[in-house]
N, C-alpha and C positions, 0 to 999 in steps of 0.2 A: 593470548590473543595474537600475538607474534607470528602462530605457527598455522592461522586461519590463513587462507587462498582461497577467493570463490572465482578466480581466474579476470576479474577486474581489479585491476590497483587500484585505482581511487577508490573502490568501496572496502579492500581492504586496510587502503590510507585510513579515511572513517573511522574504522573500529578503533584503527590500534591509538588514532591520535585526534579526532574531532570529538567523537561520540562520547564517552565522560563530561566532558567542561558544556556540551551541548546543553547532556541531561542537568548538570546543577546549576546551569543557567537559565532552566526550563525551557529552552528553545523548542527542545526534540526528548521524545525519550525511545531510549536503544536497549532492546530485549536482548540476551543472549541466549541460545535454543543449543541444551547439553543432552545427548544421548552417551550414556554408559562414564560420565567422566570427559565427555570430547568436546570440545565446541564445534558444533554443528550447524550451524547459522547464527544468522541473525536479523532483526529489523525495527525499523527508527518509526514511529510515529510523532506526527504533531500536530496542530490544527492550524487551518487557513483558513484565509474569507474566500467565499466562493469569488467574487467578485476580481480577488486576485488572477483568476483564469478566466472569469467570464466577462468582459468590461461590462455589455450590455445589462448587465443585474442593475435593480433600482436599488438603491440603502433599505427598502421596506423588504425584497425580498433575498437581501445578503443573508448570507450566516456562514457559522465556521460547521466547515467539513472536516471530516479526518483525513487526514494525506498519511498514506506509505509513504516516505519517505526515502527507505532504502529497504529491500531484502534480499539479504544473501544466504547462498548455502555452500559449503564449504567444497571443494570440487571433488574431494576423495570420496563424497556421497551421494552426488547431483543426479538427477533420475530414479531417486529411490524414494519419494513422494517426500521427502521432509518439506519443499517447500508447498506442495499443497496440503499439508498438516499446518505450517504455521500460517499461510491465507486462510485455512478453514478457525482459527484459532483467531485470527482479528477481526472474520467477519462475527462471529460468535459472540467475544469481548464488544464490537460496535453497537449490534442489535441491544446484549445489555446494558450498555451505555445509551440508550437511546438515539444513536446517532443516525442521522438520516442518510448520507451519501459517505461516502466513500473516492478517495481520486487516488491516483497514484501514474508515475511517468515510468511506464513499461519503455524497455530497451526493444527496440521495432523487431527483434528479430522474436521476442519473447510475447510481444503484442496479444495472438492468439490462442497464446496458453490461458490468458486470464480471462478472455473474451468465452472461449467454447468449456472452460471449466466453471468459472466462477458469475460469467453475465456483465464483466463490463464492458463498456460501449467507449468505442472513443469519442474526443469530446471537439475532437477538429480530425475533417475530414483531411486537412491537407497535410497532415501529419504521415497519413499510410501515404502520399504521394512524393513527401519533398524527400532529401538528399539527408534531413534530420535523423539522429538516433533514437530518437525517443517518441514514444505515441503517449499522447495524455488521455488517460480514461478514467472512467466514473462509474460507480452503479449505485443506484438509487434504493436505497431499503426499505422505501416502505411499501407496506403490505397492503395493498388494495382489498385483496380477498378477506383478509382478514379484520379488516373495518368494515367490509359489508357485511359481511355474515356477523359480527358483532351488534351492527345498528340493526339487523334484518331480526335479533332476538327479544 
């Protein structure tokens, strides 16, 4: 793990020294993504209350979401879809886990990769405007179409 770089320290800090004690403290759990032998990425999921981003939530309609956490990919590979193989791979794992949204704090400069690939929305407008690194976005999994045409049979 030593030898990963995804060109931010802290998230290579992460791997090499947060991310274990994380996972067996169940805080977070951190995937590690090997192609041929190599570490190739990686990323942390955990649950949150929504409510923790949204203050206005009532307690009736809090619940925990899945948050990203952290994904990285390794920079000797960047551009060569691994990270839309491992988003395509937690929104996949979400749906079968039931889980309804999705959040994650995109780096502003990476914002619209997740937006025009994957359909998240950011989750505060003043995010794309202030001096901040990070946009918070969300997307919503459930299937409209697929509960109408359900209850329409």
């Amino acid at each position: 793990m030593k030898n990963f770089k995804c060109g931010n320290g802290s998230m290579d800090l992460f791997l090499e020294v947060e991310a274990y004690p994380s996972h067996i403290e169940r805080e977070s759990s951190t995937t590690l993504v090997y192609y041929d032998n190599t570490l190739v990425g990686y990323y942390t999921l955990r649950h949150i209350k929504l409510s923790s981003l949204l203050k206005s939530i009532s307690p009736e309609e809090d619940r925990d979401v899945l948050d990203i956490a952290r994904l990285a990919v390794d920079t000797r590979i960047q551009g060569q879809s691994v990270g839309t193989k491992i988003m395509e791979n937690i929104i996949k794992m979400a749906i079968q886990l039931n889980e309804r949204f999705i959040v994650l704090d995109a780096l502003k400069e990476k914002w619209r990769w997740y937006a025009s690939k994957f359909n998240f929305e950011p989750l505060f407008e003043d995010d794309l405007n202030d001096d901040g690194e990070l946009v918070t976005m969300l997307i919503d999994l459930y299937d409209e179409e697929l509960i109408e045409r359900y209850y329409e049979e």
